[in-house]
N, CA, C and O atoms as a Tripos MOL2 file, in Angstrom:
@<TRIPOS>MOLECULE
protein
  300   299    75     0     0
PROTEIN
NO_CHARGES

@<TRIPOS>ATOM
      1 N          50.1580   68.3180   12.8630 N.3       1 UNK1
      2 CA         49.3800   68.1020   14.0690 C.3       1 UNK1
      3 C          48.9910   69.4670   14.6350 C.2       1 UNK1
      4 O          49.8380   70.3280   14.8740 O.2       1 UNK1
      5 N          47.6410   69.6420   14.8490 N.am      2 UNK2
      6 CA         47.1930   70.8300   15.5240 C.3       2 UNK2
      7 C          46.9060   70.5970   17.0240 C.2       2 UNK2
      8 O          46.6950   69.5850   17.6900 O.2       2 UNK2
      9 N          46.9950   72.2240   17.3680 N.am      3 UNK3
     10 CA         46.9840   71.6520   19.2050 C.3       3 UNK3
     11 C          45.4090   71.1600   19.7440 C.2       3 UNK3
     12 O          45.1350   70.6510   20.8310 O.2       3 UNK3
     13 N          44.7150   71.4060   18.8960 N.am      4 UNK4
     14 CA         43.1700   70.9980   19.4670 C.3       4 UNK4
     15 C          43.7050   69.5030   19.4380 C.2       4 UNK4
     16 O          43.6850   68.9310   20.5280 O.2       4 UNK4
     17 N          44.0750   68.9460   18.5870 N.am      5 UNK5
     18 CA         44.0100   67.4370   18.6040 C.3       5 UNK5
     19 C          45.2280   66.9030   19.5400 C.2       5 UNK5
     20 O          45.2340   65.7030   19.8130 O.2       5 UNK5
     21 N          46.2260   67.7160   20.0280 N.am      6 UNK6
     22 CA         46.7220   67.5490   21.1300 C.3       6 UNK6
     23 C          46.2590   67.1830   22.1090 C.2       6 UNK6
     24 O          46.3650   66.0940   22.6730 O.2       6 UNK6
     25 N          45.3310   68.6990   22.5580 N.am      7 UNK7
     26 CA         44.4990   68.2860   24.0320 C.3       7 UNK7
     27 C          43.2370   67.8350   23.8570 C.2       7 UNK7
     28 O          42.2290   68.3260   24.3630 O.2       7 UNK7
     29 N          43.3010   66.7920   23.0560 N.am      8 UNK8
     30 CA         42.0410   65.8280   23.0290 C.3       8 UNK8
     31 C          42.8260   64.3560   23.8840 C.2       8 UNK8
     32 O          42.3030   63.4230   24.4920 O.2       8 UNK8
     33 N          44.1500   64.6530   23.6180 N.am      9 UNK9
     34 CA         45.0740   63.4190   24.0430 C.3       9 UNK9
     35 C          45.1810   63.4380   25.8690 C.2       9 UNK9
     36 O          45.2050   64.4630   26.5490 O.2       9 UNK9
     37 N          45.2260   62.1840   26.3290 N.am     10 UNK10
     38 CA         45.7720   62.2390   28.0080 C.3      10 UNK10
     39 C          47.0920   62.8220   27.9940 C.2      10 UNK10
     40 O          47.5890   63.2360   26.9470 O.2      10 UNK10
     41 N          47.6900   62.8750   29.1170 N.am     11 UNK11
     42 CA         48.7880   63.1290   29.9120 C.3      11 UNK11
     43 C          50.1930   62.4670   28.7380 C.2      11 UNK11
     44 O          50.9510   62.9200   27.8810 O.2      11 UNK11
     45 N          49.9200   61.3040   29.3210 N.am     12 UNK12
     46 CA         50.5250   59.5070   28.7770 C.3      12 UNK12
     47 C          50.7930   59.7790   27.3170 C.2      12 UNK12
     48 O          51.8810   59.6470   26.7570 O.2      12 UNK12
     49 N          49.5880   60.2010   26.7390 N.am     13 UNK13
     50 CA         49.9870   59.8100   25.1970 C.3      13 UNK13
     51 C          50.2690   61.1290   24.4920 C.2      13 UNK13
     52 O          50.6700   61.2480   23.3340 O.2      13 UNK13
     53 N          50.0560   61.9110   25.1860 N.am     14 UNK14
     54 CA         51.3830   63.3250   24.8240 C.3      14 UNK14
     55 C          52.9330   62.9720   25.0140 C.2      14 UNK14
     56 O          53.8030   62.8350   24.1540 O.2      14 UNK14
     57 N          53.0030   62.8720   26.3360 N.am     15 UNK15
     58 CA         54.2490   62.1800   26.4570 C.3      15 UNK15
     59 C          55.2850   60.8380   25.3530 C.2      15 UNK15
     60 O          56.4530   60.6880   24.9930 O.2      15 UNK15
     61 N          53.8560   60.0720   25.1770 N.am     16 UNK16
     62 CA         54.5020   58.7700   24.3040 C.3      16 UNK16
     63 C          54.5150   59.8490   22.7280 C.2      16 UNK16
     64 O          55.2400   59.5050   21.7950 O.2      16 UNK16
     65 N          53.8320   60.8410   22.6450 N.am     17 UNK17
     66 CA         53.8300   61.1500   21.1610 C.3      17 UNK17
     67 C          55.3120   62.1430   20.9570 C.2      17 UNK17
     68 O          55.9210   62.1770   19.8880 O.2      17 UNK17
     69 N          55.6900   62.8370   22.0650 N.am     18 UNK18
     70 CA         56.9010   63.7120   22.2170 C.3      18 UNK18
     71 C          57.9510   62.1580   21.5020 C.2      18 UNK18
     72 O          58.6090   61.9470   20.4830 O.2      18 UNK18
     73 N          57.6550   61.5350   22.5000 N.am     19 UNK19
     74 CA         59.2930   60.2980   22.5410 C.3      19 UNK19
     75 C          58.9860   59.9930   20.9080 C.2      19 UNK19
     76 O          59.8920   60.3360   20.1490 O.2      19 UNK19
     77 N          58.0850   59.5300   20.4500 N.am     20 UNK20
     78 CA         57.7550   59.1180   18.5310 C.3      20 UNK20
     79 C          58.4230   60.3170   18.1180 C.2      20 UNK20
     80 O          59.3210   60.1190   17.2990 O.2      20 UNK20
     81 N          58.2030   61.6820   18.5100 N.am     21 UNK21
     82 CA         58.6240   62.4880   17.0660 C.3      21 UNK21
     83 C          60.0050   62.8340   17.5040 C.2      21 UNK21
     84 O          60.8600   63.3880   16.8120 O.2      21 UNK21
     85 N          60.1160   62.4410   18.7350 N.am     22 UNK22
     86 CA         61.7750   62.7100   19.0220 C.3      22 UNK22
     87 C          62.8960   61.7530   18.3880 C.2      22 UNK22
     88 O          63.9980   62.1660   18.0230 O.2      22 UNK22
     89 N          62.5080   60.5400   18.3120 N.am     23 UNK23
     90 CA         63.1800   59.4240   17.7350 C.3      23 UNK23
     91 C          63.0540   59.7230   16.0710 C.2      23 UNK23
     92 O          64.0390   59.6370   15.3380 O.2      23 UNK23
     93 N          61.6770   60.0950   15.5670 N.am     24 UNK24
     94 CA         61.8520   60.8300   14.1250 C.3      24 UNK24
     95 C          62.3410   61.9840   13.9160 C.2      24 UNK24
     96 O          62.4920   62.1480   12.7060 O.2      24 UNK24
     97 N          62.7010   62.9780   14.5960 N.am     25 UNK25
     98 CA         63.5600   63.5930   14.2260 C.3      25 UNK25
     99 C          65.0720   63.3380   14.0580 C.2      25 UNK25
    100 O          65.7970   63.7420   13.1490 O.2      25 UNK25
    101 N          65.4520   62.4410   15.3220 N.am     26 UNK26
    102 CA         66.6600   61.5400   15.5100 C.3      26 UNK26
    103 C          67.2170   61.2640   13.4010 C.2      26 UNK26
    104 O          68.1540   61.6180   12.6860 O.2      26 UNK26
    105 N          66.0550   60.5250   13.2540 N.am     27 UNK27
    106 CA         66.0430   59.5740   12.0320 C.3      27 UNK27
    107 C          66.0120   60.5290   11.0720 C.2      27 UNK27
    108 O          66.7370   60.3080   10.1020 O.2      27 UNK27
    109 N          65.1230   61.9310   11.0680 N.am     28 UNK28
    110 CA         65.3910   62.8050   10.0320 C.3      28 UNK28
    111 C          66.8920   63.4330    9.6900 C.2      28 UNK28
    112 O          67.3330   63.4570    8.5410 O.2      28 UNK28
    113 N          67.5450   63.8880   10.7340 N.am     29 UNK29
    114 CA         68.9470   64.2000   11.2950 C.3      29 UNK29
    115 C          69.8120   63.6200   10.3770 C.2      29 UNK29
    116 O          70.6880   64.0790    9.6440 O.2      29 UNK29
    117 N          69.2350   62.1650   10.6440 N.am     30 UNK30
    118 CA         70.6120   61.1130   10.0220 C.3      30 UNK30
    119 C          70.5780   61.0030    8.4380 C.2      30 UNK30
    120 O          71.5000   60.6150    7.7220 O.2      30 UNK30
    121 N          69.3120   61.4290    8.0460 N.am     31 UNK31
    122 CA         69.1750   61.0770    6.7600 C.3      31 UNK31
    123 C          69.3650   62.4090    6.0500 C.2      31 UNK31
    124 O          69.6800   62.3420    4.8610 O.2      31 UNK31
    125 N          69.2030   63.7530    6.6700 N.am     32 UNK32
    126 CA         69.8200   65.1220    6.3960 C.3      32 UNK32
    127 C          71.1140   64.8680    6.1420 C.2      32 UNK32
    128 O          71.5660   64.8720    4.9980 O.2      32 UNK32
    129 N          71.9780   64.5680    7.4440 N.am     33 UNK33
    130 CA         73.3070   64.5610    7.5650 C.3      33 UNK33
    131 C          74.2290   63.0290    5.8800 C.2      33 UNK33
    132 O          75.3110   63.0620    5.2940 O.2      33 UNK33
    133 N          73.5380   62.4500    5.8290 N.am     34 UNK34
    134 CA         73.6980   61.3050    4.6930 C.3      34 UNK34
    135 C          72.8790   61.7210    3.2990 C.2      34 UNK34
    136 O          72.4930   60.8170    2.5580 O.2      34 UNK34
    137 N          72.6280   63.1050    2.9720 N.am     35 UNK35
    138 CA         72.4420   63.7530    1.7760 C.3      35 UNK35
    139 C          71.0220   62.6270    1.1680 C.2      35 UNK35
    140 O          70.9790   62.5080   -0.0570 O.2      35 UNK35
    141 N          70.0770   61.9560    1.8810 N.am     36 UNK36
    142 CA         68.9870   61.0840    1.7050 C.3      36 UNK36
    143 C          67.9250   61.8880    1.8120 C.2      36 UNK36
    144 O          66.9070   61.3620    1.3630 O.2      36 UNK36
    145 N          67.7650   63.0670    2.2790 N.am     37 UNK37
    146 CA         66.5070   63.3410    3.0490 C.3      37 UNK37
    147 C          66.3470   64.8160    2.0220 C.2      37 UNK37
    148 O          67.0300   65.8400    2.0290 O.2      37 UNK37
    149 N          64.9820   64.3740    1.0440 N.am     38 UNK38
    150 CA         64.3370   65.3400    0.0520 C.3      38 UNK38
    151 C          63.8420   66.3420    0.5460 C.2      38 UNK38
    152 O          64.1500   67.3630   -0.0690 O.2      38 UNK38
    153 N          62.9940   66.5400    1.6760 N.am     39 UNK39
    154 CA         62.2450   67.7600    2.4320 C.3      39 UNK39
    155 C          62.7010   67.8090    3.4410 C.2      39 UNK39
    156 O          62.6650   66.8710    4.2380 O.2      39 UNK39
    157 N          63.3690   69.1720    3.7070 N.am     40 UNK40
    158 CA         63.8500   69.7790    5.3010 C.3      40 UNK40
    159 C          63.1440   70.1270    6.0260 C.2      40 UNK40
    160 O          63.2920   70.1370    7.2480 O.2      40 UNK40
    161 N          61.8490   70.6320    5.1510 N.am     41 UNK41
    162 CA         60.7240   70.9930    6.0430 C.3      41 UNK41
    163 C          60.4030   70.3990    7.0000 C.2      41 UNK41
    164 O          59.9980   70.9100    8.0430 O.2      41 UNK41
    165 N          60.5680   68.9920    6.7320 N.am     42 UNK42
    166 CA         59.9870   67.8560    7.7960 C.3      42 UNK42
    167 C          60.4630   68.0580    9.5070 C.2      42 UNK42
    168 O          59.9580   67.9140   10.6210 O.2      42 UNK42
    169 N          61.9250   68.5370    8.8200 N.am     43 UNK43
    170 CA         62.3490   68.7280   10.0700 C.3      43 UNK43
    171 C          62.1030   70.0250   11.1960 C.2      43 UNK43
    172 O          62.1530   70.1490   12.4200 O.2      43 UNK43
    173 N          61.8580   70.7530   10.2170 N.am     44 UNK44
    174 CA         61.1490   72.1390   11.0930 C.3      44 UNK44
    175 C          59.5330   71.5330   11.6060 C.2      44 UNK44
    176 O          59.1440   71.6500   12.7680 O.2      44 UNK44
    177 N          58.9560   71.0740   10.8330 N.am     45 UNK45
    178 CA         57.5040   71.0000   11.2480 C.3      45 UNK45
    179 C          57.4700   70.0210   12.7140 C.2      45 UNK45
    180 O          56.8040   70.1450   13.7420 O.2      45 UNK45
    181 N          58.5670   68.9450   12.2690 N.am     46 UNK46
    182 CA         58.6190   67.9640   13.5730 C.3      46 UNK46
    183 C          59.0790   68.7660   15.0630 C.2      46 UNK46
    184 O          58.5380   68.8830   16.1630 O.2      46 UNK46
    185 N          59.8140   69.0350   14.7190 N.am     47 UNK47
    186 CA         60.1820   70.1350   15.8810 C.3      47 UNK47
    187 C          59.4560   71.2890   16.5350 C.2      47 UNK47
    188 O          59.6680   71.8890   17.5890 O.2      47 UNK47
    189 N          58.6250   71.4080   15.6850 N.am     48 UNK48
    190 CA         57.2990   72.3310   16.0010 C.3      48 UNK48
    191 C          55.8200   71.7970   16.7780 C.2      48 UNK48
    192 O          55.0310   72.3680   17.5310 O.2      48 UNK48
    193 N          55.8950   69.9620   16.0000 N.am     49 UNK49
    194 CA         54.9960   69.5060   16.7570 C.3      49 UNK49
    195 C          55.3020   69.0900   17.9760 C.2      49 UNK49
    196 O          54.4280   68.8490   18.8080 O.2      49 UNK49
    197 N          57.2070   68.8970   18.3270 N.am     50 UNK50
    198 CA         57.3010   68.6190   19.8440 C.3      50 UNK50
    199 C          57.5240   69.6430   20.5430 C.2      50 UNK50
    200 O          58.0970   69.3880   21.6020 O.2      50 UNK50
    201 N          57.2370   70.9570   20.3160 N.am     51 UNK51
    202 CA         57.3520   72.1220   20.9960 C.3      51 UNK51
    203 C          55.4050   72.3990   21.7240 C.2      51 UNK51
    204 O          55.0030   72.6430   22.8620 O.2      51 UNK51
    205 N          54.6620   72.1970   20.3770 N.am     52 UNK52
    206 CA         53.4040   71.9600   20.4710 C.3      52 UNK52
    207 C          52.9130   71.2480   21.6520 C.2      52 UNK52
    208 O          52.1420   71.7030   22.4970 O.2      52 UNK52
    209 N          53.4530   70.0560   21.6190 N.am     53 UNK53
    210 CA         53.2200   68.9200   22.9150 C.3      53 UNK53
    211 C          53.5560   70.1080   23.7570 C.2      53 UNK53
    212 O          52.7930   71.0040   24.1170 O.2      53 UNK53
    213 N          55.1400   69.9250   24.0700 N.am     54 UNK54
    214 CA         55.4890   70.4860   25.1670 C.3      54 UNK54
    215 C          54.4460   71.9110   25.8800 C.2      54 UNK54
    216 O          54.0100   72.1930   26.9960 O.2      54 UNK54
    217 N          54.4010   72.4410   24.6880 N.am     55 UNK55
    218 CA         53.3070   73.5470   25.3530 C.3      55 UNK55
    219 C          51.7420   73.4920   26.1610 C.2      55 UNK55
    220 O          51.2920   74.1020   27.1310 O.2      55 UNK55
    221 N          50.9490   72.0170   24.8640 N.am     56 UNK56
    222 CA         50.0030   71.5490   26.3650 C.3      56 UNK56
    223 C          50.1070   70.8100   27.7200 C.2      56 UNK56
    224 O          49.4680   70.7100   28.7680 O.2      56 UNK56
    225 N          51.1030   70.4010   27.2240 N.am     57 UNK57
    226 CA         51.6630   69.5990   29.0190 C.3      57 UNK57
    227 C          51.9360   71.0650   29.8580 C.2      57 UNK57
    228 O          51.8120   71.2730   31.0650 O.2      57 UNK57
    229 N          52.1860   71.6270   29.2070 N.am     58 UNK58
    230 CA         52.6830   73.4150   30.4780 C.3      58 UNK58
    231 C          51.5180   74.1380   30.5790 C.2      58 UNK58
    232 O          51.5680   75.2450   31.1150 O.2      58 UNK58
    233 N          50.7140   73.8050   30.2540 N.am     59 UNK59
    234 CA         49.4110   74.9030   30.1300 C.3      59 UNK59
    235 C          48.5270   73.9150   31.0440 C.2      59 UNK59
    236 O          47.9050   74.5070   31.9250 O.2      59 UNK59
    237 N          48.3190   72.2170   30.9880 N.am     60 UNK60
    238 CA         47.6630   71.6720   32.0040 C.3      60 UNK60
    239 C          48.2970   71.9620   33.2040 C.2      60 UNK60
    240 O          47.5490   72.1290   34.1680 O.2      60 UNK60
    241 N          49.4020   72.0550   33.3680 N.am     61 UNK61
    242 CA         50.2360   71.7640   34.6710 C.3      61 UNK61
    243 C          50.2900   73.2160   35.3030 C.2      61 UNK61
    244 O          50.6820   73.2620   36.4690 O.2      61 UNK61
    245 N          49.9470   74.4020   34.6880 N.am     62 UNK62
    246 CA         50.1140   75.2680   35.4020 C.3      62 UNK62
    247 C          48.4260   75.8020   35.9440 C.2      62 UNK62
    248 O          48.1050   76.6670   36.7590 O.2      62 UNK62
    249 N          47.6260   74.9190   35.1410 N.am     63 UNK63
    250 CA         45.8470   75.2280   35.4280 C.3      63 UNK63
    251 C          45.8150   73.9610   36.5040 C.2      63 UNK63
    252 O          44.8060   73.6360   37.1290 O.2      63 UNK63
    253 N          47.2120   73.2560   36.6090 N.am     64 UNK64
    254 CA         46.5030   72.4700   38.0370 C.3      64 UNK64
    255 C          46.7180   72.9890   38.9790 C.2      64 UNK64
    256 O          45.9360   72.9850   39.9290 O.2      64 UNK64
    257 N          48.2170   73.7740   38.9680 N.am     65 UNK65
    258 CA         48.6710   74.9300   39.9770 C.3      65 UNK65
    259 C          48.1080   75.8160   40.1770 C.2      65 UNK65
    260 O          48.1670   76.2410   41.3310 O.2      65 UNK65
    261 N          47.3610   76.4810   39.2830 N.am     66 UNK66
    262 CA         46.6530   77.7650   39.7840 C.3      66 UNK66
    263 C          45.2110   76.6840   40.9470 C.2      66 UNK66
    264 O          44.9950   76.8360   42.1500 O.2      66 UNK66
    265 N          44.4610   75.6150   39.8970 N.am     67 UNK67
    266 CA         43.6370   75.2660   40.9920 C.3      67 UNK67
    267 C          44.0570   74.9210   42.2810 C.2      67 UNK67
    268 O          43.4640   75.4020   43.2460 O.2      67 UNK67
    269 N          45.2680   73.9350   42.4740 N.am     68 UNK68
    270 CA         45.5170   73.8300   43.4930 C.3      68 UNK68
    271 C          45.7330   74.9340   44.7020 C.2      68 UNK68
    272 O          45.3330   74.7310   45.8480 O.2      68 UNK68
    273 N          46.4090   76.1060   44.2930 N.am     69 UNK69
    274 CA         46.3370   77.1190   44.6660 C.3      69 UNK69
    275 C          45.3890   78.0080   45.1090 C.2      69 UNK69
    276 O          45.4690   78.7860   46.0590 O.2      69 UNK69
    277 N          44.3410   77.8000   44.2170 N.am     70 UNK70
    278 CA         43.1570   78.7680   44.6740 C.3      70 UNK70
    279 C          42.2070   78.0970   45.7610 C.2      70 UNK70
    280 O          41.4040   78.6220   46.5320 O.2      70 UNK70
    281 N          42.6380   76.4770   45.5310 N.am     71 UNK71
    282 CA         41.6540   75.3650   46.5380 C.3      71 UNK71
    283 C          42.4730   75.8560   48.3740 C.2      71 UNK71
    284 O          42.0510   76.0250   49.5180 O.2      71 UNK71
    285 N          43.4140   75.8910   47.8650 N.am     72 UNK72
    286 CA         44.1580   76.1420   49.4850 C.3      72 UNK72
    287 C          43.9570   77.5050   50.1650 C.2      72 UNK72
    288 O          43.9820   77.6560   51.3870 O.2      72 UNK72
    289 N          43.7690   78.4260   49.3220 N.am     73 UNK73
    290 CA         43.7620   79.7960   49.9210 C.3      73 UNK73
    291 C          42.1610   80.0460   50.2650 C.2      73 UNK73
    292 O          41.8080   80.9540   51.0160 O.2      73 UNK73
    293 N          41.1550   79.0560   49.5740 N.am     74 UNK74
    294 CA         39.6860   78.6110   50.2400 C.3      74 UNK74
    295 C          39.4900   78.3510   51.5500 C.2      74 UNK74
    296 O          38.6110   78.8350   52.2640 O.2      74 UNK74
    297 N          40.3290   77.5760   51.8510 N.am     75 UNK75
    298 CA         40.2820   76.8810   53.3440 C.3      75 UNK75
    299 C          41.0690   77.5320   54.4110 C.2      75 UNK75
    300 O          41.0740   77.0610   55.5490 O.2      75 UNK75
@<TRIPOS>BOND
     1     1     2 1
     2     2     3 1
     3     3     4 2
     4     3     5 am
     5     5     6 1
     6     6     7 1
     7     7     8 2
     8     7     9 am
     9     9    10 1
    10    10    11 1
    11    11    12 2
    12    11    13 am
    13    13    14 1
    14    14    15 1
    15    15    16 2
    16    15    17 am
    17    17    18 1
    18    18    19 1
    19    19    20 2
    20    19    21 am
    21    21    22 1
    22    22    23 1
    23    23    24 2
    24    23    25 am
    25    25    26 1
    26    26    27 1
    27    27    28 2
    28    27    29 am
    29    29    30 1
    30    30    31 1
    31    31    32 2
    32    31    33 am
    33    33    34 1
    34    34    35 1
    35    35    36 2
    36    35    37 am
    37    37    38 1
    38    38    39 1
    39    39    40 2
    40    39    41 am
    41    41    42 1
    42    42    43 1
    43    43    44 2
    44    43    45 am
    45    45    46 1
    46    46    47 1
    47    47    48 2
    48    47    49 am
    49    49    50 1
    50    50    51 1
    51    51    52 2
    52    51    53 am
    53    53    54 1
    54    54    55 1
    55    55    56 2
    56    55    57 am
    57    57    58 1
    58    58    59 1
    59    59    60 2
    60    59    61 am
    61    61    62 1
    62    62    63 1
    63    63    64 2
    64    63    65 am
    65    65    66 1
    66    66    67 1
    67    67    68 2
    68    67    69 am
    69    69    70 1
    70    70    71 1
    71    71    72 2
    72    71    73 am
    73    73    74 1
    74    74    75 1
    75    75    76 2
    76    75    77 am
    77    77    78 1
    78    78    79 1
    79    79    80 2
    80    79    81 am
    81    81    82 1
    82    82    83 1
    83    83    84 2
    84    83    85 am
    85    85    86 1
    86    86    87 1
    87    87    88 2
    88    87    89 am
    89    89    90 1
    90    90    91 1
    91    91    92 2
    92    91    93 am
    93    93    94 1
    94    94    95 1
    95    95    96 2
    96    95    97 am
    97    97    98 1
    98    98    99 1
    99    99   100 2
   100    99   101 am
   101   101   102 1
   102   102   103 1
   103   103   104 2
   104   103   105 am
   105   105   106 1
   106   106   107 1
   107   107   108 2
   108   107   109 am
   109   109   110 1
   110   110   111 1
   111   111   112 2
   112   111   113 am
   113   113   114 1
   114   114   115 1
   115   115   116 2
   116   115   117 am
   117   117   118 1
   118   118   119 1
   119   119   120 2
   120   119   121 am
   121   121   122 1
   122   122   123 1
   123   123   124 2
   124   123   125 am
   125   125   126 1
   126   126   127 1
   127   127   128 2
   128   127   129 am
   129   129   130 1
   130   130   131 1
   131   131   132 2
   132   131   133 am
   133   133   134 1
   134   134   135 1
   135   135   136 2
   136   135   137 am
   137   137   138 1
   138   138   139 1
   139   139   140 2
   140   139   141 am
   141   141   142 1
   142   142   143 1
   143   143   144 2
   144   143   145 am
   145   145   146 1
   146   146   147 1
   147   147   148 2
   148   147   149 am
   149   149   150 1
   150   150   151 1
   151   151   152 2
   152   151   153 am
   153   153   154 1
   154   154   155 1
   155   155   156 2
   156   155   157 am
   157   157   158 1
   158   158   159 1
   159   159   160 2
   160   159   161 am
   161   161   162 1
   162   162   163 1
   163   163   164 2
   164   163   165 am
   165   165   166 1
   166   166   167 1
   167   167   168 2
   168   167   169 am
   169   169   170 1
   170   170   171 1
   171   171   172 2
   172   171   173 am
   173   173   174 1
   174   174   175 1
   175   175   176 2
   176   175   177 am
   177   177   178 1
   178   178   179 1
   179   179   180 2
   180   179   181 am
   181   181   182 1
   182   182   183 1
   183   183   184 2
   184   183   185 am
   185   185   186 1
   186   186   187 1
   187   187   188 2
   188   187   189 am
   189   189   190 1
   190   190   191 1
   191   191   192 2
   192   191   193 am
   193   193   194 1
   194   194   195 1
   195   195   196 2
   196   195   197 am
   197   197   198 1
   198   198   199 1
   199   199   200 2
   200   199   201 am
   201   201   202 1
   202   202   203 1
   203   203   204 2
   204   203   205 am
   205   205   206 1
   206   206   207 1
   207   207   208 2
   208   207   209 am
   209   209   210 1
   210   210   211 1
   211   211   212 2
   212   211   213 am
   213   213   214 1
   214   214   215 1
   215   215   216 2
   216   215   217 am
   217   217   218 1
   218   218   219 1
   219   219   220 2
   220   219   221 am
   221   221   222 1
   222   222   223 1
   223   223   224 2
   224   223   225 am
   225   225   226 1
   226   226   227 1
   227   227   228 2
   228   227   229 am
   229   229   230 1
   230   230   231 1
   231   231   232 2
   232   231   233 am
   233   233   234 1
   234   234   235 1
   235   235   236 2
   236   235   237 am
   237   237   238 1
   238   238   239 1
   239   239   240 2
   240   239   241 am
   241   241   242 1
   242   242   243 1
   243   243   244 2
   244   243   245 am
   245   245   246 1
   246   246   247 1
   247   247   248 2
   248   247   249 am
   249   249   250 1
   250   250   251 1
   251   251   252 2
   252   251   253 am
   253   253   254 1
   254   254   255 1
   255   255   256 2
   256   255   257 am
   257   257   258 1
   258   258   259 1
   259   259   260 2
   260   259   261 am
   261   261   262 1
   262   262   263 1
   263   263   264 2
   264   263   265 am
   265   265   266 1
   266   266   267 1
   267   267   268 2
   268   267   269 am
   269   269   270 1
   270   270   271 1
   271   271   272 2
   272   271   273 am
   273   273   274 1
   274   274   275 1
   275   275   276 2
   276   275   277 am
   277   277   278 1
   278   278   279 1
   279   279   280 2
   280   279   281 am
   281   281   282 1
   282   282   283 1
   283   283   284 2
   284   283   285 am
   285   285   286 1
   286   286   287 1
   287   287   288 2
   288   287   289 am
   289   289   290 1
   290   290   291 1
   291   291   292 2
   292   291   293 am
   293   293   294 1
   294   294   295 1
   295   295   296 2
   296   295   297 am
   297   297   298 1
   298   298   299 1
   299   299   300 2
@<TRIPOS>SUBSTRUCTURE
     1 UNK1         2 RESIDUE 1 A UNK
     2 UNK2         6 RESIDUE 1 A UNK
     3 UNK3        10 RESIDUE 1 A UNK
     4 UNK4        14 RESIDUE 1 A UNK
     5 UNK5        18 RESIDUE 1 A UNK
     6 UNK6        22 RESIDUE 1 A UNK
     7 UNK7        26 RESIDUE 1 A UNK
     8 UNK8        30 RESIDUE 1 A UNK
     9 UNK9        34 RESIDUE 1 A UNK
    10 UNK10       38 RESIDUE 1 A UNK
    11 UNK11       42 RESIDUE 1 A UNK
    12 UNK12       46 RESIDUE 1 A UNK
    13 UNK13       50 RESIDUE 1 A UNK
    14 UNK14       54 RESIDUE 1 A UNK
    15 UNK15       58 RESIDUE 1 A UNK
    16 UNK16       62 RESIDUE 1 A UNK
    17 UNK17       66 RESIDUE 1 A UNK
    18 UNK18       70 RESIDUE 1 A UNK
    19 UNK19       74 RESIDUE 1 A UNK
    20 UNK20       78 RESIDUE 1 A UNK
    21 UNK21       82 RESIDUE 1 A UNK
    22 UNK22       86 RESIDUE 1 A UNK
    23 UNK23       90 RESIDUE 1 A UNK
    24 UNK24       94 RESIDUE 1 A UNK
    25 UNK25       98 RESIDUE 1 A UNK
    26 UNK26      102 RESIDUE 1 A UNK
    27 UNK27      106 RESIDUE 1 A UNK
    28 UNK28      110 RESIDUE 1 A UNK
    29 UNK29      114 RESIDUE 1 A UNK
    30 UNK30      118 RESIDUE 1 A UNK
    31 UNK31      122 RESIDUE 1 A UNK
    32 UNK32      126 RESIDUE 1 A UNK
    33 UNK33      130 RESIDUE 1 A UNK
    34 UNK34      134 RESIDUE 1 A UNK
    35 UNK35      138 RESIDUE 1 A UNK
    36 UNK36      142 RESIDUE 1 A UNK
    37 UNK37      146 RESIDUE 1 A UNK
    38 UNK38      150 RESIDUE 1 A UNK
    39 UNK39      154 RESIDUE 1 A UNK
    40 UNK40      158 RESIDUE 1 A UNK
    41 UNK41      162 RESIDUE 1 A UNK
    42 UNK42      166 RESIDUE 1 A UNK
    43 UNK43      170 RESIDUE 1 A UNK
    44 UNK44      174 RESIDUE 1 A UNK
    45 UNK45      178 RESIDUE 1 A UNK
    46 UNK46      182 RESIDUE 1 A UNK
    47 UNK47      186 RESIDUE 1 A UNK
    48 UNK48      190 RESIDUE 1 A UNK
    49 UNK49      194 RESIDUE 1 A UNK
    50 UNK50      198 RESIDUE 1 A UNK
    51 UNK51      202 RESIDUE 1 A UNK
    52 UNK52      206 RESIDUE 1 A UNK
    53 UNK53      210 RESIDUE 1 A UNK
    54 UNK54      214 RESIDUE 1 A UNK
    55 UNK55      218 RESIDUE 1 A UNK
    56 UNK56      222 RESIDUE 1 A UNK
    57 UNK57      226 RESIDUE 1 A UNK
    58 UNK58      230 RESIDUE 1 A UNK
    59 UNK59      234 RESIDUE 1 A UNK
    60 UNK60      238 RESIDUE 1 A UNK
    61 UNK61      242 RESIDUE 1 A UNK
    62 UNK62      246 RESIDUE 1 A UNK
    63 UNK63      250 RESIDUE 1 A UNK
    64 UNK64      254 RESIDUE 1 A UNK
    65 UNK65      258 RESIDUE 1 A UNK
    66 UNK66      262 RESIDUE 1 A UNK
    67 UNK67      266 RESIDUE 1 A UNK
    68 UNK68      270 RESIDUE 1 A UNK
    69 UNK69      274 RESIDUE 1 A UNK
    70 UNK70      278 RESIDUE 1 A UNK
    71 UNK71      282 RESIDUE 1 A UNK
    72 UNK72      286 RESIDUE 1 A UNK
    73 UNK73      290 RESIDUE 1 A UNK
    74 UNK74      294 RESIDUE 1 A UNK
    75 UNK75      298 RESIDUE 1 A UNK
């Protein structure tokens, strides 16, 4: 997952996509830990795409703060 196709996503379905790869990583974990699981990679990349999320949710939220900020020091 690339971040352009991140912030093509709302608020909501960043959020719902964090909780999906969090529960698959959950599931990668278990199948690491039970000698099942062929590519480890999976597990670095997953963890990368919920760091990914996490980073456009912090980058909207701090461009609402700066606007909000700059709207108040207007008036």
């Amino acid at each position: 997952m690339h971040a352009r196709e991140i912030r093509e996503k709302s608020d909501e379905e960043i959020l719902d996509e964090i909780e999906d790869l969090k529960e698959a990583l959950f599931k990668l974990r278990l199948q690491q830990a039970s000698g099942q699981l062929e590519n480890e990679n999976v597990i670095k990349q997953t963890r990368h795409d919920i760091a990914r999320c996490k980073t456009v949710l912090r980058e909207r939220q701090l461009a609402a703060e700066r606007v909000a900020k700059e709207g108040s020091s207007d008036a």
